[in-house]
LOLUMRO-751660 format. One record per residue: residue in three letters; chain; y, z, x of N, C-alpha, C in turn. Coordinates in Angstrom, 2 decimals. Example, Ala and Ser with C-alpha at 12.3 -4.5 7.8 and 13.67 -1.06 7.14 Angstrom:
SITE  aa ch  nnorth     nup   neast canorth    caup  caeast  cnorth     cup   ceast
SITE ALA  A   -5.69    7.80   13.19   -4.50    7.80   12.30   -3.30    7.80   13.20
SITE SER  A   -2.25    7.08   12.85   -1.06    7.14   13.67    0.03    7.87   12.90
END
This chain:
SITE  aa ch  nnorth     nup   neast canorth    caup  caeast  cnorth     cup   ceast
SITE UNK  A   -1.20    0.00    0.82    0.00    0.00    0.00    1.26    0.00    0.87
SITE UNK  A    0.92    1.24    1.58    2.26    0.79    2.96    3.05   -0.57    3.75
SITE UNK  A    2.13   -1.03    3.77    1.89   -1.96    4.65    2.25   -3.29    3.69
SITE UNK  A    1.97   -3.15    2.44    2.60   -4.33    1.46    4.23   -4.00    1.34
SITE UNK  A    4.48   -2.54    1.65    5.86   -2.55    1.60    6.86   -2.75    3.09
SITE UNK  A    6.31   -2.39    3.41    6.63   -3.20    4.66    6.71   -4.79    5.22
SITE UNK  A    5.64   -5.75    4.59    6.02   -7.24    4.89    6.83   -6.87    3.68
SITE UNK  A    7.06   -6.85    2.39    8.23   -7.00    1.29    9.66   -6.64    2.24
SITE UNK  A    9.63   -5.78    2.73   11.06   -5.13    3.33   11.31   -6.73    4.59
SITE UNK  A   10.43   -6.81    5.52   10.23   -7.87    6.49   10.76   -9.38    5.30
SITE UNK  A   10.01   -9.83    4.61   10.85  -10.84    3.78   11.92  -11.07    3.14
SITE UNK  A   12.28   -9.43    2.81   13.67   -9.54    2.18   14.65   -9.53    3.23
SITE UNK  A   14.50   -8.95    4.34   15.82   -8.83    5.78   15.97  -10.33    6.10
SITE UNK  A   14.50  -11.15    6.08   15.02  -12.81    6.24   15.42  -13.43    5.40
SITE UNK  A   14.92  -13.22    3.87   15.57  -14.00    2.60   17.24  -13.49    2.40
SITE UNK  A   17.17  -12.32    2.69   18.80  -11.93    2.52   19.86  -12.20    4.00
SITE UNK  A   18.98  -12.30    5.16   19.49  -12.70    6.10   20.30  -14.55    6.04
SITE UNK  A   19.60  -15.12    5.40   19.05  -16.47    5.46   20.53  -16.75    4.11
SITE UNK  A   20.53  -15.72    3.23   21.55  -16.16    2.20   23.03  -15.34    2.71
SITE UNK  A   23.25  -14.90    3.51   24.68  -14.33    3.67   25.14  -15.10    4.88
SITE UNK  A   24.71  -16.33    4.79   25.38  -17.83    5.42   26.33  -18.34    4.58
SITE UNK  A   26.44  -17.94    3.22   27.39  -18.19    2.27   28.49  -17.32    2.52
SITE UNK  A   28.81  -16.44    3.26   29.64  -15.94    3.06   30.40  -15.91    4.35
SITE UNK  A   31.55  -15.11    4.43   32.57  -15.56    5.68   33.48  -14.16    6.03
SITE UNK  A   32.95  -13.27    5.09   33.45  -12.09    5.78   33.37  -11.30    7.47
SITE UNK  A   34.16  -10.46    7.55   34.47  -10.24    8.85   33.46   -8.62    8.76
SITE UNK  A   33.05   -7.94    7.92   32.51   -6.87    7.60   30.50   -7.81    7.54
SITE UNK  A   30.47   -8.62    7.34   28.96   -9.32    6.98   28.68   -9.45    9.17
SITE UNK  A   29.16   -9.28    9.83   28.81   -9.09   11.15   28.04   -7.87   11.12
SITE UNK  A   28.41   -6.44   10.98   27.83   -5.39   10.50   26.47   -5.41    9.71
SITE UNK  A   26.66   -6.13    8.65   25.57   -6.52    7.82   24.67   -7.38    8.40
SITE UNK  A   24.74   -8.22    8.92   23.40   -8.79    9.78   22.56   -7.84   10.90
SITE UNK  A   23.54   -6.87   11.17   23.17   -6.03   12.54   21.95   -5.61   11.50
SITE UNK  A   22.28   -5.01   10.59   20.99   -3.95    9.81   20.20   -4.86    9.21
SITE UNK  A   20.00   -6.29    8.90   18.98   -6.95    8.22   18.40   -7.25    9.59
SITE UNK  A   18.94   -6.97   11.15   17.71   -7.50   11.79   17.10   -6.21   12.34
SITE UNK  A   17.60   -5.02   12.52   17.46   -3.51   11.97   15.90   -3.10   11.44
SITE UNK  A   16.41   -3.77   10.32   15.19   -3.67    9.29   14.25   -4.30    9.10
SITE UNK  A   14.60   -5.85    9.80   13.05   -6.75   10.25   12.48   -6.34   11.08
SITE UNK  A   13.07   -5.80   12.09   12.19   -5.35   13.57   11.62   -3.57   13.13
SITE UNK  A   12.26   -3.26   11.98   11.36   -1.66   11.57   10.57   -2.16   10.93
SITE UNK  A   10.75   -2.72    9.90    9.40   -3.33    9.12    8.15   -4.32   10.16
SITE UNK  A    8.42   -4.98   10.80    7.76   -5.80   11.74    6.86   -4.76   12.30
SITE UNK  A    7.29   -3.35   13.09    7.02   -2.14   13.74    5.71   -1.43   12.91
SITE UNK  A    6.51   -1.66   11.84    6.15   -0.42   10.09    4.54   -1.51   10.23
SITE UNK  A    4.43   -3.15    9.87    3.36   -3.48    9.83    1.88   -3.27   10.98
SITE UNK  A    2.45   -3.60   12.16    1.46   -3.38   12.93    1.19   -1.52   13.27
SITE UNK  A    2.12   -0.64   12.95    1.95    0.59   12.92    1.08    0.94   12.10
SITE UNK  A    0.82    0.56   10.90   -0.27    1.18    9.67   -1.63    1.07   10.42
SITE UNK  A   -1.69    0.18   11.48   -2.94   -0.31   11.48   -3.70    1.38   12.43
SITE UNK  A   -2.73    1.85   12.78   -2.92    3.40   13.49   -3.42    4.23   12.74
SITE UNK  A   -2.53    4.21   11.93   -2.59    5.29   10.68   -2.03    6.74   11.15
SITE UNK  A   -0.48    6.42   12.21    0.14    7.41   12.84    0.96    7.91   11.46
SITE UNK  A    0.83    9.28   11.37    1.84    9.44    9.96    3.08    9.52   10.42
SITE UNK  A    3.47   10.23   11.81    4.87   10.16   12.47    5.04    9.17   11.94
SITE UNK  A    4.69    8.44   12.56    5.20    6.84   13.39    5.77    6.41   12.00
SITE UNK  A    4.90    6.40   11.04    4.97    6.13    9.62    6.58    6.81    8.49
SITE UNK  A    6.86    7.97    9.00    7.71    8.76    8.50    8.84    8.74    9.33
SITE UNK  A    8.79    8.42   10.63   10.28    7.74   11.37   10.04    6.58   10.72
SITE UNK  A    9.14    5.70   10.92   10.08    4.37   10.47   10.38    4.20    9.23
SITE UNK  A   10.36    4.92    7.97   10.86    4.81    6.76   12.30    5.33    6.77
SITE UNK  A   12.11    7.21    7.51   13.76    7.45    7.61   14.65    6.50    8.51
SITE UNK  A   13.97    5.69    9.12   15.06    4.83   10.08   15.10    3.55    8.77
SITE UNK  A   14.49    3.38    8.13   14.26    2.18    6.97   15.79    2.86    5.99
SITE UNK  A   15.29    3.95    6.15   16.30    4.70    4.65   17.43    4.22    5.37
SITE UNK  A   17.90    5.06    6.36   18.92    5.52    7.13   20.24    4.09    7.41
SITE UNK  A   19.27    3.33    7.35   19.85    1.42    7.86   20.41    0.99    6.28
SITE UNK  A   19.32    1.39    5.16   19.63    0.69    3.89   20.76    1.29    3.33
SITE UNK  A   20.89    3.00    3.83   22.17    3.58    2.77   23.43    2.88    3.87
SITE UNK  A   23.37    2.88    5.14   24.05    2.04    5.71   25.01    0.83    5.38
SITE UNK  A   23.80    0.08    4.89   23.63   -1.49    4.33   24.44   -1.10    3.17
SITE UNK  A   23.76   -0.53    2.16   25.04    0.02    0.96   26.33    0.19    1.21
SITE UNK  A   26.68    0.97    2.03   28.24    1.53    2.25   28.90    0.43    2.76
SITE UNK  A   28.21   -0.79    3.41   28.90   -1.75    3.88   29.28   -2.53    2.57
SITE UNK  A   28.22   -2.69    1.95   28.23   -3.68    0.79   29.67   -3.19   -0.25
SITE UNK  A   29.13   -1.85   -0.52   30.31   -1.16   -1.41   31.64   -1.30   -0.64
SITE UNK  A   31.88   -1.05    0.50   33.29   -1.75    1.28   33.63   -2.59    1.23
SITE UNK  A   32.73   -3.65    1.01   33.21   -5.31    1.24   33.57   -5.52   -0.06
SITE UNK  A   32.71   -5.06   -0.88   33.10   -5.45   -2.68   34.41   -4.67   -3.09
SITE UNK  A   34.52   -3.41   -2.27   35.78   -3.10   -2.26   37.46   -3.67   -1.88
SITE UNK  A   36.98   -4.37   -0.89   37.80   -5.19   -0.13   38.01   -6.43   -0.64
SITE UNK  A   37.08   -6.80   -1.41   36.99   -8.33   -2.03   38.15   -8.13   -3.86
SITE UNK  A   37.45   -7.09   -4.05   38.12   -7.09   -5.42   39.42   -5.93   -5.63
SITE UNK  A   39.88   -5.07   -4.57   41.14   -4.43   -5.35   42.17   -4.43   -3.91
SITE UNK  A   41.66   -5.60   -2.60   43.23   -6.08   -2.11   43.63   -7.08   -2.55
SITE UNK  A   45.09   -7.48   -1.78   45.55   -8.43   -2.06   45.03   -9.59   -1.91
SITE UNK  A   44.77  -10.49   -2.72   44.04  -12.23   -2.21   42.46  -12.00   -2.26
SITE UNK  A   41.90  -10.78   -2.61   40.37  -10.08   -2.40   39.61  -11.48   -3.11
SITE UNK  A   40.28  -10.89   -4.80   39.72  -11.83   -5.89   39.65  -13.78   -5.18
SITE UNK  A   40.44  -14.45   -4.96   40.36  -15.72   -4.55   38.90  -15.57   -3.69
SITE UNK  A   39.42  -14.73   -2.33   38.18  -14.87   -1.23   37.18  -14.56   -1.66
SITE UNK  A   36.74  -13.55   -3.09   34.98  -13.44   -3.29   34.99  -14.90   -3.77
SITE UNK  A   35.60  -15.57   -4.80   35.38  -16.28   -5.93   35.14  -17.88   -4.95
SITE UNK  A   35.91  -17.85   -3.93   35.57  -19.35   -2.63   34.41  -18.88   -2.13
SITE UNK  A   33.94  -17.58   -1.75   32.66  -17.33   -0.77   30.88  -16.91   -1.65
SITE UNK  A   31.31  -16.15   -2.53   30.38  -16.20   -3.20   29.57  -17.54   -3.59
SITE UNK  A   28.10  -17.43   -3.94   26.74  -19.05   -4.20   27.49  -19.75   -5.20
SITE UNK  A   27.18  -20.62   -5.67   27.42  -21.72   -7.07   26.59  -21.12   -7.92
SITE UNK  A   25.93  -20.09   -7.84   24.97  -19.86   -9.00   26.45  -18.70  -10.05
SITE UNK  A   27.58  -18.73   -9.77   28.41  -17.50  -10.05   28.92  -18.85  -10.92
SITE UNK  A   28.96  -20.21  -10.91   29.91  -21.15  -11.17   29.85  -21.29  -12.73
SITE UNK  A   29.12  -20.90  -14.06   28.89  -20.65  -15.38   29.46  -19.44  -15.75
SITE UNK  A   29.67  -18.86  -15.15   30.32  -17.87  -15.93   32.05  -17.83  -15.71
SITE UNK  A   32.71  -17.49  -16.62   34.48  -17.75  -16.55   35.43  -16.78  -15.65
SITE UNK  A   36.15  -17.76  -15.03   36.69  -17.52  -13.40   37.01  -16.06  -13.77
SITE UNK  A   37.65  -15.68  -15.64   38.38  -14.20  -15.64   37.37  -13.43  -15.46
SITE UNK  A   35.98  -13.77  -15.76   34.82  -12.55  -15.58   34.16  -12.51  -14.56
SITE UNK  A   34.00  -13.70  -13.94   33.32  -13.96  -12.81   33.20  -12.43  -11.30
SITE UNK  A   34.68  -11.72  -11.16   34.29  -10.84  -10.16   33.86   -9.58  -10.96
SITE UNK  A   34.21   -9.46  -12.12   33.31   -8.18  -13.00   31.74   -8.52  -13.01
SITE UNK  A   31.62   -9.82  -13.05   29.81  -10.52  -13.43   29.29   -9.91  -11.67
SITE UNK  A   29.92  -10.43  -10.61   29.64  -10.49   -9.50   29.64   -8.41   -8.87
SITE UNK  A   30.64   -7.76   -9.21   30.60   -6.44   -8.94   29.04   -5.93   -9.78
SITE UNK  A   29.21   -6.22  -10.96   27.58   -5.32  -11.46   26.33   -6.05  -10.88
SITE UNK  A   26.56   -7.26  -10.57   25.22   -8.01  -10.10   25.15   -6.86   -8.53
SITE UNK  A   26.11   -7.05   -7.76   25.78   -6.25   -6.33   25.44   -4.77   -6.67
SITE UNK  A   25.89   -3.78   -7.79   25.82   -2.56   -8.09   23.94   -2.58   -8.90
SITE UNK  A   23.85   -3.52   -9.51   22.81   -3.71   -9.57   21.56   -4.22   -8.59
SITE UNK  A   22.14   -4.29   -7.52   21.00   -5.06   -6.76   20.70   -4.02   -5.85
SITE UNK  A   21.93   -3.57   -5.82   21.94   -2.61   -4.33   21.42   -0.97   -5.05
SITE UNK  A   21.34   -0.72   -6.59   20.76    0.63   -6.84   19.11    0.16   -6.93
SITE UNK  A   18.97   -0.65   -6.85   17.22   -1.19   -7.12   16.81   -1.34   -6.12
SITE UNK  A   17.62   -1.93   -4.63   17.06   -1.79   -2.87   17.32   -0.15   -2.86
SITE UNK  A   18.19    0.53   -3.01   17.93    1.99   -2.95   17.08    2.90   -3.67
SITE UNK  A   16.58    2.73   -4.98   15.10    2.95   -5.49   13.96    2.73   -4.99
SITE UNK  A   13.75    1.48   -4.33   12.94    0.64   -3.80   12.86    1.68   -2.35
SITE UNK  A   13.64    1.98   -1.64   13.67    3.17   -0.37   13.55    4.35   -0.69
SITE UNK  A   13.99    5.05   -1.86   13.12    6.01   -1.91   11.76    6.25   -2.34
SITE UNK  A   11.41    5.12   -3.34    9.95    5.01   -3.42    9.55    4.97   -2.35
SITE UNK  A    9.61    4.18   -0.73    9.18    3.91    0.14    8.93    5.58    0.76
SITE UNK  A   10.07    6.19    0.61    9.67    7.16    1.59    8.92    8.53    0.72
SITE UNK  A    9.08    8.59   -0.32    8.08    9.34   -1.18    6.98    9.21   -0.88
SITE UNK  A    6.75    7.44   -1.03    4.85    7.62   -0.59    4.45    7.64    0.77
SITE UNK  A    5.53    7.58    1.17    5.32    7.84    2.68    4.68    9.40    3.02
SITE UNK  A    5.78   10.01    2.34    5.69   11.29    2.43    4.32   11.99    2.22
SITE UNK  A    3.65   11.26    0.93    2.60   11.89    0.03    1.47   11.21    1.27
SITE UNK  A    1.49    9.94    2.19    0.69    9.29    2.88   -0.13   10.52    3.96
SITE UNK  A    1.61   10.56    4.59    1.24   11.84    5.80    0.72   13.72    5.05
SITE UNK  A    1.11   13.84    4.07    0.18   14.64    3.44   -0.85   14.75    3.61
SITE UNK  A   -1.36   13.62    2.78   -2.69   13.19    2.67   -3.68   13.02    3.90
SITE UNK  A   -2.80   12.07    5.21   -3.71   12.25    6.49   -3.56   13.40    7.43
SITE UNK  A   -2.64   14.24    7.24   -2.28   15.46    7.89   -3.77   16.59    7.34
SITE UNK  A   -4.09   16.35    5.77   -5.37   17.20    5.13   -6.37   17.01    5.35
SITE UNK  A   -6.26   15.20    5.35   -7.69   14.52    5.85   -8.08   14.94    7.35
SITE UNK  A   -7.25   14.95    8.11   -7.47   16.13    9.79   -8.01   16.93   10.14
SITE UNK  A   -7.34   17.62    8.82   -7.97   19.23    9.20   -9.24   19.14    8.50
SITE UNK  A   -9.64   18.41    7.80  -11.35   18.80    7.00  -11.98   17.91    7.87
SITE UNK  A  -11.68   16.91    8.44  -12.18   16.56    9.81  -12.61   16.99   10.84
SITE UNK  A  -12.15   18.51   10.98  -11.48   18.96   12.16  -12.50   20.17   12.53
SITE UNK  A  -12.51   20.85   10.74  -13.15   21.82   10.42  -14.51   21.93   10.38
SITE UNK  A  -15.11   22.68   10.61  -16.51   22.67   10.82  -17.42   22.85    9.31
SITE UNK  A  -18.34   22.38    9.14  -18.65   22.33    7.95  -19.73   23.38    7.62
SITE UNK  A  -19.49   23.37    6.30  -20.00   25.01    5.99  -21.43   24.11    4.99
SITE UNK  A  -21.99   24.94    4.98  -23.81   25.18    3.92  -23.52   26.20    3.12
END
């Protein structure tokens, strides 16, 4: 199960890497630092399961967390920066995909603020699920140890 969340995290740092070519902000420099951050933890995170180190397992999720609330605060800055300075509104509405191009120019950065508030509370769900079962993982092999460990009774 780990380990499926981990290539998911690994595909999304390149699918989201791969789409913030659309954009031209001076704050999205920052933001690439942590999508390659998070490919090379997840990359780590995959061939690590194959151990079944629970450390290893429980750093690389808090370093997973630690990059994504990161990734958030950048995002929430930039959307900040895009929609309540001066000229913000023009620069999302030129940089943002064509998929924004149906909906009307007056709604368009309200459509575009809940789409990112929405995307970005579901990658932060998505990390704490990660590190919950992380959590419950190393539990689990920390118990499995000790009855390992322990000598067995008649």
């Amino acid at each position: 199960m780990l380990i499926a969340l981990f290539i998911l995290l690994c595909i999304w740092a390149i699918t989201d890497l791969w789409l913030s070519d659309v954009f031209s902000f001076e704050k999205f420099d920052y933001l690439i630092f942590t999508h390659i951050v998070l490919f090379i933890v997840s990359i780590i995170g995959i061939f690590g399961t194959c151990y079944e180190s629970s450390l290893l397992m429980f750093i690389l999720v808090g370093i997973t967390t630690a990059v994504g609330i990161v990734h958030l605060m950048l995002m929430v800055s930039l959307t900040y920066v895009c929609f309540f300075k001066e000229f913000g509104e023009e620069e999302i509405l030129l940089n943002f995909p064509e998929m924004y191009t149906y909906v009307e120019l007056e709604f368009r950065p309200y459509y575009i603020y809940a789409s990112l508030i929405t995307e970005y509370t579901i990658r932060m769900l998505l990390a704490l699920i990660l590190a919950f079962l992380t959590f419950i993982m190393c539990r689990y092999y920390e118990s499995d140890k000790e009855t390992q460990m322990s000598p067995l009774r008649k």
